[in-house]
C-alpha positions as CSV (number, residue, x, y, z in Angstrom):
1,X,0.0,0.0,0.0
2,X,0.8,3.3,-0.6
3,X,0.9,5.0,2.8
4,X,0.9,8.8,4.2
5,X,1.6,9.2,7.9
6,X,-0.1,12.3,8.9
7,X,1.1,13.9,12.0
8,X,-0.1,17.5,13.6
9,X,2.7,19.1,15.9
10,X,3.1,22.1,17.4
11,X,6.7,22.5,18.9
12,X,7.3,19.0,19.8
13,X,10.0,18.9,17.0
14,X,11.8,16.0,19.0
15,X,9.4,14.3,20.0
16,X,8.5,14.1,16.2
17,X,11.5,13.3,15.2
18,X,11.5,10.1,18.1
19,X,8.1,9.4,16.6
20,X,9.2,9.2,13.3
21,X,12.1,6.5,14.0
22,X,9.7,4.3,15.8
23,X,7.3,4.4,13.2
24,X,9.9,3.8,10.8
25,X,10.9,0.4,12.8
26,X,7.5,-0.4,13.0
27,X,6.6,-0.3,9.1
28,X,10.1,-2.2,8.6
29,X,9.2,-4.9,10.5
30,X,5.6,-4.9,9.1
31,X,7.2,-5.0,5.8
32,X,5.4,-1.6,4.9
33,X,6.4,2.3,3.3
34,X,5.9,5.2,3.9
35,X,5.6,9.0,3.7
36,X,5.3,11.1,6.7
37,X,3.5,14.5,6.5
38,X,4.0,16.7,9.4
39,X,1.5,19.6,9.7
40,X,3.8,22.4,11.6
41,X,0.5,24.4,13.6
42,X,1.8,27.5,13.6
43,X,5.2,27.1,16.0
44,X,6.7,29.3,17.2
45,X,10.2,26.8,17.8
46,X,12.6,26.2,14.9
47,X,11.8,22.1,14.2
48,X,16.3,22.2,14.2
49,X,18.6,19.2,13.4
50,X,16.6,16.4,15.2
51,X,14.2,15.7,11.9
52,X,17.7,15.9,9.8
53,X,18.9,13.2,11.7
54,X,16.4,10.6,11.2
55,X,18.0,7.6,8.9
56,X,15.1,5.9,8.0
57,X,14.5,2.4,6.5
58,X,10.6,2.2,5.5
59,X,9.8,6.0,4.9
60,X,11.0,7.7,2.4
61,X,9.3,11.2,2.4
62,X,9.3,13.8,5.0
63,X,7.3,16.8,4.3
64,X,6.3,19.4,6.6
65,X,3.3,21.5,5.8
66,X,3.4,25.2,7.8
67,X,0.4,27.0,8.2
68,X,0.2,30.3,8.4
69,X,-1.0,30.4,12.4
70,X,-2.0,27.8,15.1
71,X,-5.3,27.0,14.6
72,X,-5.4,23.9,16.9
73,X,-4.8,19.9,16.3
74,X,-8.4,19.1,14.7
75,X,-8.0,21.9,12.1
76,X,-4.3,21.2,11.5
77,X,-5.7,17.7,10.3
78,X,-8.6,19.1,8.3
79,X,-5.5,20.9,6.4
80,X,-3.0,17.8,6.3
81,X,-5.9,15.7,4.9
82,X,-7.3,18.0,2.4
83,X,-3.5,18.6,1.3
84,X,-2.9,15.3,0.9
85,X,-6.1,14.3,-1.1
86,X,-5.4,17.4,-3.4
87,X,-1.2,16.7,-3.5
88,X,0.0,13.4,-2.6
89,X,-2.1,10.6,-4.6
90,X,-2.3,7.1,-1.6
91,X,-4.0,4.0,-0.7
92,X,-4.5,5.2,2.6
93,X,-3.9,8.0,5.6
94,X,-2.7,7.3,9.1
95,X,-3.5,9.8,11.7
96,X,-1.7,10.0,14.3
97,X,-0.7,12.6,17.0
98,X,3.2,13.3,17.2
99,X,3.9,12.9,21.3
100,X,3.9,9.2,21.3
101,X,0.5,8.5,22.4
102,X,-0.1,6.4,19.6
103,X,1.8,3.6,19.4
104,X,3.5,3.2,16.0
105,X,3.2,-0.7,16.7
106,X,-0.4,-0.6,16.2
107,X,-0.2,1.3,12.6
108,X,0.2,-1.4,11.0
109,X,-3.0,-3.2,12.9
110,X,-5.0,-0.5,11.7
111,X,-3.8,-0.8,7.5
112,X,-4.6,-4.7,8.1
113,X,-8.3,-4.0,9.5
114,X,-8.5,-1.5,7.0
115,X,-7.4,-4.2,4.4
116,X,-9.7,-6.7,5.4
117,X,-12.8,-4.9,5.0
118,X,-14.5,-5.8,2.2
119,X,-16.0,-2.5,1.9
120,X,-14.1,0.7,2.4
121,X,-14.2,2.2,5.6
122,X,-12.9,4.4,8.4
123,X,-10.5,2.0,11.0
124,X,-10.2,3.6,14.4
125,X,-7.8,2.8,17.2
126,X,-10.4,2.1,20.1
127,X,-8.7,2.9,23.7
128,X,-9.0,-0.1,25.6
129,X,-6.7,1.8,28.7
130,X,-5.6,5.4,29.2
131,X,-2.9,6.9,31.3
132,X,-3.9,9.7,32.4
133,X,-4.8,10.1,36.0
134,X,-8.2,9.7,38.3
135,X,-9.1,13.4,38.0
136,X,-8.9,13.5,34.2
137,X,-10.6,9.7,34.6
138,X,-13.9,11.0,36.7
139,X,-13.9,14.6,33.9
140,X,-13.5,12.2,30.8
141,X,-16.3,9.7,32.1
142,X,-18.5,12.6,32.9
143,X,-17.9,14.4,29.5
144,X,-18.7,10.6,28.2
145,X,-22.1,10.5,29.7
146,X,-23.3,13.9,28.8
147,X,-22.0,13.7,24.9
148,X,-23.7,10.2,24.6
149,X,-27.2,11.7,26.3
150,X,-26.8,15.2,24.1
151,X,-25.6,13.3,20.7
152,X,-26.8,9.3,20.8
153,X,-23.0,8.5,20.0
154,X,-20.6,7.0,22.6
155,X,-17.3,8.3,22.5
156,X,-14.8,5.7,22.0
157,X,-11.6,7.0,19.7
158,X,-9.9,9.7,19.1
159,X,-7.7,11.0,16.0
160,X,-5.5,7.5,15.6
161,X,-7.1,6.4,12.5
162,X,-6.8,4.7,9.2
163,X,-7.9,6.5,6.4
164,X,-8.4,4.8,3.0
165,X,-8.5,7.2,-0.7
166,X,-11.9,5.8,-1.5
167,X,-12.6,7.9,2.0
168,X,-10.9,10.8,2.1
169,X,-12.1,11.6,-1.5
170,X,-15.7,11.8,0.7
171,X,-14.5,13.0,3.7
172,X,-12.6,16.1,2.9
173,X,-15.9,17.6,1.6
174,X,-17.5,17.5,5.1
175,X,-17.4,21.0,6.6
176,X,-17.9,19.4,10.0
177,X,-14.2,17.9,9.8
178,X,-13.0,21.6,10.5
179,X,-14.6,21.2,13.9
180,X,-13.4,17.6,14.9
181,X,-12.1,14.4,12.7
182,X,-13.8,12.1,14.5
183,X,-17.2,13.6,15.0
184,X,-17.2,14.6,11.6
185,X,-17.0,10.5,10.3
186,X,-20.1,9.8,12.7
187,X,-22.2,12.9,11.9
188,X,-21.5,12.3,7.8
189,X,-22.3,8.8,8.4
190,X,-19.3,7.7,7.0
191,X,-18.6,3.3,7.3
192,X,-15.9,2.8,10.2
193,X,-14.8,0.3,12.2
194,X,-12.5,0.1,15.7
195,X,-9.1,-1.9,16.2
196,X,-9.1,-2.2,20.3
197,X,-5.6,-0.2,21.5
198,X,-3.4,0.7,24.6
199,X,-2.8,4.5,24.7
200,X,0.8,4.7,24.9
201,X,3.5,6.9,26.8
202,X,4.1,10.3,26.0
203,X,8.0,10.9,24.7
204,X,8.5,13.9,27.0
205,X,7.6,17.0,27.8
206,X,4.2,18.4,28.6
207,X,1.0,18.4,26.8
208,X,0.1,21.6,24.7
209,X,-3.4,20.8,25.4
210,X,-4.5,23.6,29.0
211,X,-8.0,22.6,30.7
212,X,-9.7,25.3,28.4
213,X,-8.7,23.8,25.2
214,X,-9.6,20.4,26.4
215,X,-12.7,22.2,27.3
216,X,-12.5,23.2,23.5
217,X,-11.4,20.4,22.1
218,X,-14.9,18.2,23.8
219,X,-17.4,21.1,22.6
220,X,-15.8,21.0,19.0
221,X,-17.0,17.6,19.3
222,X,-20.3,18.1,20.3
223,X,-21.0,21.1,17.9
224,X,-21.0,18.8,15.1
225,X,-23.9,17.1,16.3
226,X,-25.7,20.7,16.8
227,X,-28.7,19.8,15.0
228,X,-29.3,16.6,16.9
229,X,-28.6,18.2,20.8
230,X,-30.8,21.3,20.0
231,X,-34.0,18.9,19.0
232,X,-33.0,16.4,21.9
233,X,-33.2,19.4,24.2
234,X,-36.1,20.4,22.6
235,X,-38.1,17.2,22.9
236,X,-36.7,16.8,26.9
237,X,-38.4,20.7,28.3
238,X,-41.1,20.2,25.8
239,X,-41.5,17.0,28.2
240,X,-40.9,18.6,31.3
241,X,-43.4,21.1,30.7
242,X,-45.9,18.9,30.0
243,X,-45.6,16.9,33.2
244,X,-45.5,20.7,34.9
245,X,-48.6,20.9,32.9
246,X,-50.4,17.6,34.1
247,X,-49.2,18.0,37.7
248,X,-50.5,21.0,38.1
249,X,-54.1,20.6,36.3
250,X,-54.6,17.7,38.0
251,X,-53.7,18.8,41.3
252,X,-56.1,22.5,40.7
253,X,-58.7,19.7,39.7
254,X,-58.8,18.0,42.8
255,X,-58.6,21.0,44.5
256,X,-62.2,22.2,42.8
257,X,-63.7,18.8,42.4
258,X,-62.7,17.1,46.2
259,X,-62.0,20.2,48.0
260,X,-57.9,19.0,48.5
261,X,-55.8,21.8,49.8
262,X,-53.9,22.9,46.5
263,X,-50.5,21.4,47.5
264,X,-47.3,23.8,48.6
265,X,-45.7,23.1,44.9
266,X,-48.2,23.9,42.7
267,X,-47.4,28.1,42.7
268,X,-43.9,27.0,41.8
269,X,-45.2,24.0,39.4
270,X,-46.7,26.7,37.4
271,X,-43.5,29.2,37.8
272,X,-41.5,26.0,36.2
273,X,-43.9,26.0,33.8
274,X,-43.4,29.9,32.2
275,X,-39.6,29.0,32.7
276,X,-40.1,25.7,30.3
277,X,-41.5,27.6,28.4
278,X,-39.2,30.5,28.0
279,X,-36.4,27.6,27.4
280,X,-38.7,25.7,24.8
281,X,-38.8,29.1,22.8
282,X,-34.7,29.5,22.9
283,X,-34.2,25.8,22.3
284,X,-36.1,25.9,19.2
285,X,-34.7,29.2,18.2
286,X,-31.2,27.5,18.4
287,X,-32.6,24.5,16.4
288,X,-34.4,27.1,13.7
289,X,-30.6,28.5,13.6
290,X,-28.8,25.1,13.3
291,X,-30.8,24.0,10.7
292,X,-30.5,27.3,8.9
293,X,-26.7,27.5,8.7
294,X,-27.6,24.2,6.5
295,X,-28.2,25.9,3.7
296,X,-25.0,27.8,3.2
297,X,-21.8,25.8,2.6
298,X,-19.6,27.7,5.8
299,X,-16.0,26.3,5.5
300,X,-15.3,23.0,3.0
301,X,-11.8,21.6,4.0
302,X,-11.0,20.6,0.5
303,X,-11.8,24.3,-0.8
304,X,-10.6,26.5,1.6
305,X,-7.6,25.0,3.4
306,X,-5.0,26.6,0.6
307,X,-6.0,29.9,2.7
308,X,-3.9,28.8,5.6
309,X,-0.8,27.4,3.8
310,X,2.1,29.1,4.2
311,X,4.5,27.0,2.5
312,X,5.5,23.2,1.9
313,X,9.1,22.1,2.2
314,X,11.0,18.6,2.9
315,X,13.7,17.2,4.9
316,X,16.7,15.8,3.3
317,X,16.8,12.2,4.5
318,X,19.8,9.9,4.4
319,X,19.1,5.8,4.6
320,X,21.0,3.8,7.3
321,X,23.7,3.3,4.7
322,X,24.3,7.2,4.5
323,X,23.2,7.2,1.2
324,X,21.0,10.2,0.1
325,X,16.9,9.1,0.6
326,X,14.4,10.0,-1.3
327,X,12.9,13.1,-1.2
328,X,10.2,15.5,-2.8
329,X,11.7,18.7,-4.2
């Protein structure tokens, strides 16, 4: 297969560069080639020496595509896809991030499920056991719950994926895929599958990612499935308000018809009741919205992402035998 590594980084030029060796042992063993892509995310560090002195064995490309400002990990892989669809003809994509959380040892996992289908389709790496510790556990599990209640989809993967042409051709298209990779394959209802993983150990240093852009990063998720939270909502005060509703007629009923004391509740029971209502009228003007911003394209990955290239060059590799590799001009 022809294969593109595609791999977001922001700064963590070494930790790239260790990346990039392991995956290069991994395809060697596996028997498989590659190209690596590197969307640079607007650094602000010089990537230096460490890429240069990669001597790889099974890739023989290293491009790094620089964008023009950091516009955060989901978008920088919007970009790399749409570059690659447009630039670099391939059987298939493998998105991965470049701190060593993905485990090049389970690349070649993911091009074998992806070979096996008999249809083309999406292969995800499925975390089957995280690292992280029990405070980011109890928030993840939480953020679990709600976006499975607000969307109807769990959330089981993240950006390690396989990608094959017959795919990105579609996905690329998808305007959602500027807001989040993986939400955007659900939402388009795009065929994928999962490969059960370990999340692996970072290389070094410390994440990029601050509590507000994890923040971010969840309701990116959840804003491609805007149509389908705001009628959710809709439906759940449109039910509470009609349970308000019942409780309260029947309790003024048995008030008039019995003589029953009206119960303590029932003056709030009908203030709950002008305040479901109130929130019915802005849930459905958010829906009205949603649905409206349908009908204009907004931003198409494959269209638009030339507006944040700044420029495309390539490290000059050398094989193990210090030979000169391979490498686009």
């Amino acid at each position: 297969m022809n294969i593109v590594l595609l791999m977001p980084i922001y700064n963590d030029w070494q930790s790239a560069a260790h990346l990039i060796r392991d995956c290069d042992r991994a395809l060697a063993l596996a028997g498989r080639q590659a190209r690596v892509l590197l969307v640079d995310d607007g650094s602000d560090e010089d990537p230096g020496d460490d890429l240069d002195r990669v001597q790889p064995v099974a890739i023989s490309h290293i491009d790094i595509l620089h964008l023009r400002c950091n516009l955060g990990h989901q978008r920088a892989i919007a970009i790399g896809l749409s570059y690659i669809e447009a630039s670099l003809p391939c059987d298939a994509v493998v998105v991965l991030d470049g701190d060593g959380e993905d485990r090049p040892e389970d690349i070649d996992r993911l091009l074998k499920a992806l070979e096996a289908g008999a249809t083309p389709r999406v292969v995800f790496a499925e975390r089957t056991k995280r690292s992280e510790g029990p405070a980011f556990a109890i928030a993840y599990w939480l953020y679990r719950v709600v976006h499975r209640i607000l969307t109807g989809h769990r959330v089981r993967v993240g950006n390690f994926a396989a990608v094959p042409s017959a795919i990105l051709v579609r996905l690329v298209a998808v305007s959602a895929l500027w807001n989040h990779f993986a939400a955007a394959v659900f939402h388009a209802r795009i065929p994928y599958t999962t490969v059960p993983t370990s999340r692996g150990t970072r290389y070094g240093g410390r994440s990029h990612m601050s509590t507000v852009a994890l923040v971010t990063h969840g309701l990116s998720a959840m804003s491609v499935f805007g149509d389908r939270i705001g009628v959710r909502s809709l439906v759940a005060t449109l039910g509470v308000m009609l349970l308000l509703a019942l409780a309260t007629i029947a309790a003024v009923s048995w008030r008039l018809w019995l003589g029953v004391p009206l119960p303590a509740w029932v003056p709030y029971g009908a203030l709950l009741i002008v305040l479901a209502v109130q929130g019915a009228s802005i849930v459905l003007s958010f829906v009205f919205i949603v649905l409206a911003g349908r009908a204009s394209p907004g931003f198409v990955p494959l269209r638009d992402y030339g507006h944040y290239v700044l420029r495309v060059t390539s490290v000059p590799l050398r094989l193990t035998d210090g030979s000169p590799g391979i490498h686009r001009d």
